[in-house]
N, CA, C and O atoms as a GROMACS GRO file, in nm:
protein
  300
    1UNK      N    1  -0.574  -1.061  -0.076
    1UNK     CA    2  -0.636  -1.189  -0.050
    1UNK      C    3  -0.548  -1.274   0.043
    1UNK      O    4  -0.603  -1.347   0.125
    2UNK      N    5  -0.418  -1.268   0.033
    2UNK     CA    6  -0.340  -1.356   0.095
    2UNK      C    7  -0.318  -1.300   0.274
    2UNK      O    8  -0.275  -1.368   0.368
    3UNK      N    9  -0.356  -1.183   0.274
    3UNK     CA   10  -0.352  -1.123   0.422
    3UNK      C   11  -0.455  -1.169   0.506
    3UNK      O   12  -0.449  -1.210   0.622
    4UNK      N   13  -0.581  -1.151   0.405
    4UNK     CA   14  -0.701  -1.200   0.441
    4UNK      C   15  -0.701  -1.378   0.507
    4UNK      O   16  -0.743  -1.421   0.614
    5UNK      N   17  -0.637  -1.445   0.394
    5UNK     CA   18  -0.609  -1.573   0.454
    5UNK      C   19  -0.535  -1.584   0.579
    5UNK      O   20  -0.593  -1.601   0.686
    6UNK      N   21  -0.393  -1.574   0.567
    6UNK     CA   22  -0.374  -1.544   0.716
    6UNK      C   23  -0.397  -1.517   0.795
    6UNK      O   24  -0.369  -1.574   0.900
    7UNK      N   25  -0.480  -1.380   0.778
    7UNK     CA   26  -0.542  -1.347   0.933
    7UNK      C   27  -0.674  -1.493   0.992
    7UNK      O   28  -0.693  -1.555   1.096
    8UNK      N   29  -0.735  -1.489   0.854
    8UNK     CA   30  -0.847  -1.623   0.896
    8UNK      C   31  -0.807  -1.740   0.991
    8UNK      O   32  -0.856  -1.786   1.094
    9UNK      N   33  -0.638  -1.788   0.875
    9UNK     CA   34  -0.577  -1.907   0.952
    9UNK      C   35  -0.526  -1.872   1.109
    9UNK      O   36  -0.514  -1.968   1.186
   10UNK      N   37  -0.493  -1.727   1.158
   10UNK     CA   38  -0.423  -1.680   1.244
   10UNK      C   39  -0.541  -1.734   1.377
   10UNK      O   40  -0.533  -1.807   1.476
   11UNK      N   41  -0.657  -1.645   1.310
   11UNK     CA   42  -0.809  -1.660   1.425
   11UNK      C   43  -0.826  -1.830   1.435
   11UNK      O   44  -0.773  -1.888   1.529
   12UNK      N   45  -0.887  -1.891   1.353
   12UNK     CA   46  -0.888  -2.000   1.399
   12UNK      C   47  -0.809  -2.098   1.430
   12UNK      O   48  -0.849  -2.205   1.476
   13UNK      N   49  -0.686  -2.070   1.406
   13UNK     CA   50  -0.587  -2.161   1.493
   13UNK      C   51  -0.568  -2.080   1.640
   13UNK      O   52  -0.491  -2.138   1.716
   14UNK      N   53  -0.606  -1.998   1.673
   14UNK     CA   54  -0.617  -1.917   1.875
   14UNK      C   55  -0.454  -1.855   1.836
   14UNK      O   56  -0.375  -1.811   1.920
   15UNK      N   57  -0.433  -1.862   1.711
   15UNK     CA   58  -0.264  -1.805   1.788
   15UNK      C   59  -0.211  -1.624   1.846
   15UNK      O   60  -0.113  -1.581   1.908
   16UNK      N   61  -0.374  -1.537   1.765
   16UNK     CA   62  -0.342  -1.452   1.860
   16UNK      C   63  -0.356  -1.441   1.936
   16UNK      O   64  -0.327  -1.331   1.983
   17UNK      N   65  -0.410  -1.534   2.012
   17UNK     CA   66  -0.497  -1.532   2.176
   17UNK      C   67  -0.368  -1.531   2.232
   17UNK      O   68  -0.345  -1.453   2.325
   18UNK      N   69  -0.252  -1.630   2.178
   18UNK     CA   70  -0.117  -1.612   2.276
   18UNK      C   71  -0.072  -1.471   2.284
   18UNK      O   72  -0.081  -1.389   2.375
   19UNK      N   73  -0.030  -1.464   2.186
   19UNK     CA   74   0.041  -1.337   2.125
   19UNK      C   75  -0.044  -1.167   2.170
   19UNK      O   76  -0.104  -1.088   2.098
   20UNK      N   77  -0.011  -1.164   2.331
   20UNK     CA   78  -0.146  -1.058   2.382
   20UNK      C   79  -0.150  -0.971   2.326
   20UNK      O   80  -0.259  -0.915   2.336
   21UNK      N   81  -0.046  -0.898   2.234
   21UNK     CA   82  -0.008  -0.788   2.212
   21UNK      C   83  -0.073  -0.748   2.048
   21UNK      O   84  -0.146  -0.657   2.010
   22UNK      N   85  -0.019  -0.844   1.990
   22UNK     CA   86  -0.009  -0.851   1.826
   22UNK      C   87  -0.149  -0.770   1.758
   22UNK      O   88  -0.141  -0.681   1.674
   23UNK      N   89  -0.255  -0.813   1.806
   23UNK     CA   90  -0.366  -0.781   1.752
   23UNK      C   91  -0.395  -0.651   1.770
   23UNK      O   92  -0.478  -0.617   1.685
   24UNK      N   93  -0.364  -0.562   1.842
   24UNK     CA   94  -0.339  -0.410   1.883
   24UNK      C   95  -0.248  -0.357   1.827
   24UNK      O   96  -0.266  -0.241   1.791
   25UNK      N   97  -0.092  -0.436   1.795
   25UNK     CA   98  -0.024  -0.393   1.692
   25UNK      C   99  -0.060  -0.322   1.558
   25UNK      O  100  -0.036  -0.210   1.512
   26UNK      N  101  -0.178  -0.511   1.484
   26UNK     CA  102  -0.180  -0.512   1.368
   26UNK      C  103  -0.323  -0.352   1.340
   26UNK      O  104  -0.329  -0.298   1.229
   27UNK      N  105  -0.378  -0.324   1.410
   27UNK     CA  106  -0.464  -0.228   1.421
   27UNK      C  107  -0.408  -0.143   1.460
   27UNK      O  108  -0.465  -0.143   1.569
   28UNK      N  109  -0.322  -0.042   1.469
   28UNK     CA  110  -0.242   0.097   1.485
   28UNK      C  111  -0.234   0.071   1.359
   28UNK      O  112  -0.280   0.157   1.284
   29UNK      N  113  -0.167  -0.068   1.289
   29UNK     CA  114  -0.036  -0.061   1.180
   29UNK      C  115  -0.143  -0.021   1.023
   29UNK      O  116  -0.104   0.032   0.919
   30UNK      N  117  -0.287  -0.070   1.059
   30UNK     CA  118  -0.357  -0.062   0.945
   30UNK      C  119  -0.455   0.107   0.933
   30UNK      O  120  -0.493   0.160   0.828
   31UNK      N  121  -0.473   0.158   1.069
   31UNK     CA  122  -0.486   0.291   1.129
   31UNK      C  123  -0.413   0.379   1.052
   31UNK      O  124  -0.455   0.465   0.974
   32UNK      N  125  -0.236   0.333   1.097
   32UNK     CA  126  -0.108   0.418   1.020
   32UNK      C  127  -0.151   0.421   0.891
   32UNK      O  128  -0.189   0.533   0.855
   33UNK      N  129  -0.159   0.307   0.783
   33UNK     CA  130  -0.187   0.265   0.658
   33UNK      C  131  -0.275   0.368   0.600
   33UNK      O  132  -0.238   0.440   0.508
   34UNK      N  133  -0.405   0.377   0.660
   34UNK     CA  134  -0.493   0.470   0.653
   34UNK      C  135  -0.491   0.614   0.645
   34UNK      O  136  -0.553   0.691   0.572
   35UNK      N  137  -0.400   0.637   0.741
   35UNK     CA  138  -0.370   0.773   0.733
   35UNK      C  139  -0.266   0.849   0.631
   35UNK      O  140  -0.276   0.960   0.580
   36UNK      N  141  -0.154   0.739   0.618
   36UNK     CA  142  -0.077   0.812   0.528
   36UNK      C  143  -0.149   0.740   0.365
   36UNK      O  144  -0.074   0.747   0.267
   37UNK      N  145  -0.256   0.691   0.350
   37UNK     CA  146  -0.334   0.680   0.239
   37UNK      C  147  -0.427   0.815   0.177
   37UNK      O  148  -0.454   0.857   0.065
   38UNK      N  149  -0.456   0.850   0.305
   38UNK     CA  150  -0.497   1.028   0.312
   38UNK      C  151  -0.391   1.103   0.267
   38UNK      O  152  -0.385   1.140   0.150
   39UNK      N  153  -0.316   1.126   0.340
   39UNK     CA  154  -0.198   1.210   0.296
   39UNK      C  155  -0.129   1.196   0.164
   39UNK      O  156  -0.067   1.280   0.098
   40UNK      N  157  -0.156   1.058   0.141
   40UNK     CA  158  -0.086   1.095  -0.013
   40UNK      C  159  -0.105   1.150  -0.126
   40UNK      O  160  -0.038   1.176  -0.225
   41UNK      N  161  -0.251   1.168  -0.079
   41UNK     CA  162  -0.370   1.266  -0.157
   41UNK      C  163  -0.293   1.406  -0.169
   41UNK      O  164  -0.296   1.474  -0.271
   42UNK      N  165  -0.244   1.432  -0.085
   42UNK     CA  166  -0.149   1.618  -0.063
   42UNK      C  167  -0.018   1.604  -0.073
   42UNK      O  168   0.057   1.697  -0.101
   43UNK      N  169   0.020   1.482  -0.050
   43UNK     CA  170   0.193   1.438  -0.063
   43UNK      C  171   0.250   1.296  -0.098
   43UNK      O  172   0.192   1.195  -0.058
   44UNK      N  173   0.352   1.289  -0.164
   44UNK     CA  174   0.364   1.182  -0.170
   44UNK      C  175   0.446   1.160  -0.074
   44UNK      O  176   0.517   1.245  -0.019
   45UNK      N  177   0.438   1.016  -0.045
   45UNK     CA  178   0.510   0.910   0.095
   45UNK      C  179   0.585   0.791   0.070
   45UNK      O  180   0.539   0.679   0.094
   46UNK      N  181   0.665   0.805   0.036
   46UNK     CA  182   0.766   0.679   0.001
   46UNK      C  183   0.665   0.549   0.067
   46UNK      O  184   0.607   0.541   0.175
   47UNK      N  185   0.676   0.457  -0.048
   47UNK     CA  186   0.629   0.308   0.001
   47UNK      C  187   0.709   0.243   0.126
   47UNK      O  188   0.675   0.190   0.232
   48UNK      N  189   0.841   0.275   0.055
   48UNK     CA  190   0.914   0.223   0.241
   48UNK      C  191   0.920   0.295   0.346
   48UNK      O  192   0.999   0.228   0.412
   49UNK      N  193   0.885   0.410   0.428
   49UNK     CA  194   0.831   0.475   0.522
   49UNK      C  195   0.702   0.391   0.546
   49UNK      O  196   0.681   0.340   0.656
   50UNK      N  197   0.615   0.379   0.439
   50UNK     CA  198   0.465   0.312   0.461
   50UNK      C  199   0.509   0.155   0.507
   50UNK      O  200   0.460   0.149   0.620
   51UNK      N  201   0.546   0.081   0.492
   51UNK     CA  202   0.598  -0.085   0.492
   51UNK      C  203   0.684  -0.052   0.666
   51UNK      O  204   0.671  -0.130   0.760
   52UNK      N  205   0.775   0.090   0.674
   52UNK     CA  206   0.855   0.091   0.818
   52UNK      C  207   0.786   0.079   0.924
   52UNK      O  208   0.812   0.000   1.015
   53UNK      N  209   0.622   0.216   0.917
   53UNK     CA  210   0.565   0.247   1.014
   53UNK      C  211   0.479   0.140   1.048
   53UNK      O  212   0.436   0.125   1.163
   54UNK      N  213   0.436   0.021   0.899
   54UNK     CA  214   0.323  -0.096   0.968
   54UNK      C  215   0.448  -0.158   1.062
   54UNK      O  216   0.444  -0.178   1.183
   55UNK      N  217   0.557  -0.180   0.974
   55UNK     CA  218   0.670  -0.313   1.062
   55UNK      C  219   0.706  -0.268   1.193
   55UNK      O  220   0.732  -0.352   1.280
   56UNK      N  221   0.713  -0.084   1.230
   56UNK     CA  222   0.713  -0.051   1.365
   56UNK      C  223   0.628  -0.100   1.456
   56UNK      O  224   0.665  -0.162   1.556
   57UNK      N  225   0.471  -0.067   1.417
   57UNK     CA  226   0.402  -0.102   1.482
   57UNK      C  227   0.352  -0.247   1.568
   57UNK      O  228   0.304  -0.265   1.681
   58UNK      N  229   0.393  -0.350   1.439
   58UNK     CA  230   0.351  -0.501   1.496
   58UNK      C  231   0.467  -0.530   1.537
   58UNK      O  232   0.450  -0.638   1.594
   59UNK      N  233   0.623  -0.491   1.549
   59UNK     CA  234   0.787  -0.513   1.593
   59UNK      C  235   0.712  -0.479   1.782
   59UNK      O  236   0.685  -0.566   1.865
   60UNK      N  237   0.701  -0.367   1.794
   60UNK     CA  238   0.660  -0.323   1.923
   60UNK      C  239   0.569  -0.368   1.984
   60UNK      O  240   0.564  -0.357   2.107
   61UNK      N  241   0.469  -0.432   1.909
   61UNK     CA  242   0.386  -0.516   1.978
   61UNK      C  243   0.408  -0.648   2.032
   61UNK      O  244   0.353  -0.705   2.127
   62UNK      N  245   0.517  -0.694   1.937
   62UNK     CA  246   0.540  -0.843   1.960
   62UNK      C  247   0.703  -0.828   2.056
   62UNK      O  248   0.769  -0.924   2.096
   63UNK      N  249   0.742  -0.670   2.076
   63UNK     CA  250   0.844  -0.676   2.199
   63UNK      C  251   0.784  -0.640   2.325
   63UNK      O  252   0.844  -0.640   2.433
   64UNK      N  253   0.655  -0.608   2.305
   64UNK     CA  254   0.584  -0.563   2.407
   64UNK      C  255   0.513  -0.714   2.490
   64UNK      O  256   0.487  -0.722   2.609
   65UNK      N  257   0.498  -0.796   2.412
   65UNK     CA  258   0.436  -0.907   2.439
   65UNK      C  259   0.556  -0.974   2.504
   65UNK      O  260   0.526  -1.030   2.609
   66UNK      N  261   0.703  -0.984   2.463
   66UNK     CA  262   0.787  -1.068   2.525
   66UNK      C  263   0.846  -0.995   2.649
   66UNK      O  264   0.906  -1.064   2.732
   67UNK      N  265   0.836  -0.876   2.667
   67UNK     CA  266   0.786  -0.805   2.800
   67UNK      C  267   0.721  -0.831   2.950
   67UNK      O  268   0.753  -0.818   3.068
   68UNK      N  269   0.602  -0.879   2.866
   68UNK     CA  270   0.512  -0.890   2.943
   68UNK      C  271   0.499  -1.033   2.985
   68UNK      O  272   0.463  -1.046   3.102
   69UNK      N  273   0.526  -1.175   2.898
   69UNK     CA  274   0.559  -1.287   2.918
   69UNK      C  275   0.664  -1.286   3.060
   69UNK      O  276   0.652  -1.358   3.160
   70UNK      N  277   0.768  -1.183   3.032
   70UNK     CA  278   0.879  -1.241   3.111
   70UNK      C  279   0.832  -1.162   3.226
   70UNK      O  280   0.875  -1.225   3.323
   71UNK      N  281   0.775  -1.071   3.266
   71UNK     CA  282   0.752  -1.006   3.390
   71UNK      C  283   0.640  -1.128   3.439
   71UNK      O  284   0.662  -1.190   3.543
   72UNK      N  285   0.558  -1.146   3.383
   72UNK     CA  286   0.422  -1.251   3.412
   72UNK      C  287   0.482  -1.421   3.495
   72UNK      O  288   0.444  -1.494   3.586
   73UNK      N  289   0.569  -1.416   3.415
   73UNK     CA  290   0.660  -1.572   3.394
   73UNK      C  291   0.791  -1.574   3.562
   73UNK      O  292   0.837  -1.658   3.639
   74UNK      N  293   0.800  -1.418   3.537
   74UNK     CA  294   0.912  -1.425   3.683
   74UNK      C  295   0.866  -1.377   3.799
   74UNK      O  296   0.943  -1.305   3.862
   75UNK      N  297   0.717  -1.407   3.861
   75UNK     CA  298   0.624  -1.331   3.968
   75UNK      C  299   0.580  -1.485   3.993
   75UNK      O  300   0.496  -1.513   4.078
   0.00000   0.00000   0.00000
């Protein structure tokens, strides 16, 4: 419930509209989620591998975004 809120407060305050990246992050990271939710069906997966690969995913998005700010920002 509390993710749910955030994301709500996230949309209507525009703040991912800044953040170009984030929202492509947070969708791999829930993709990942998904998949090793499958797999645990045949194996188990440490919870912190599961918590690393979402935090990889939205980390890279939001270095990918300050990337792209500064190439955008110095042209």
């Amino acid at each position: 419930m509390f993710v749910r809120s955030l994301t709500v407060m996230l949309v209507e305050q525009e703040t991912l509209t800044s953040y170009r990246y984030l929202e492509h992050g947070a969708f791999y990271a829930i993709i990942a989620l998904a998949v090793i939710m499958f797999l645990n069906a045949v194996r188990h997966i440490p919870e912190v591998v599961t918590g690393l690969i979402g935090m990889g995913f939205i980390a890279t998005a939001f270095l990918d975004w300050i990337r792209y700010n500064r190439r955008t920002r110095g042209t």
